[in-house]
C-alpha positions, 0 to 999 in steps of 0.5 A: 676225784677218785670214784670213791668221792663221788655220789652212787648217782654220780658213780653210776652216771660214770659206770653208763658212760664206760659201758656204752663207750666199752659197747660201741668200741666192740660194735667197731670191730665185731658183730653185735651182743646184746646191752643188759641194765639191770637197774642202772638208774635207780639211783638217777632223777627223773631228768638224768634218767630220761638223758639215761633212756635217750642215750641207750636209745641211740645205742638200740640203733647199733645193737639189742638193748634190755634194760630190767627194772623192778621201778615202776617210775623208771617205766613211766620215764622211760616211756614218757621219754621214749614214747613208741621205742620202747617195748615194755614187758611186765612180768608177774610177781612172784609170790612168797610162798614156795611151791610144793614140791612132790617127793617120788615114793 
């Protein structure tokens, strides 16, 4: 089935599979680089995003991953699922209005 026919939940399933298969190939042969998820279960369950979170678990065995979400429920998961391995971090909101600049006379 081309990636085409497939669900976006399904796509992304397949995107994380090649990722961390990409990342653990270059772990074999050079030092370790950071994983970045921006997002990457948005589209899961709640039960495809806790086998997603145990997944890049294993993977934080071999490098650094960082994993960034704007989904409140996907925080809940991932600690849920990951209970004291997970570090979480909150960062404020931004708020709408443009910061005043000041103009040099």
């Amino acid at each position: 089935m081309p990636v085409s026919g497939m669900s976006t939940g399904t796509a992304d399933q397949l995107y994380l599979a090649l990722r961390v298969a990409a990342i653990e190939d270059y772990l074999d042969h050079a030092d370790p680089l950071p994983f970045i998820a921006d997002d990457l279960f948005i589209n899961f369950d709640e039960k495809r995003a806790a086998a997603g979170f145990r997944v890049l678990d294993e993977l934080a065995k071999k490098t650094q991953v960082l994993f960034f979400t704007r989904h409140e429920h996907l925080v809940d998961v991932a600690r849920k699922t990951l209970d004291d391995a997970v570090s979480i971090v909150t960062l404020p909101v931004a708020s709408n209005s443009p910061t005043p600049r000041s103009e040099a006379a």
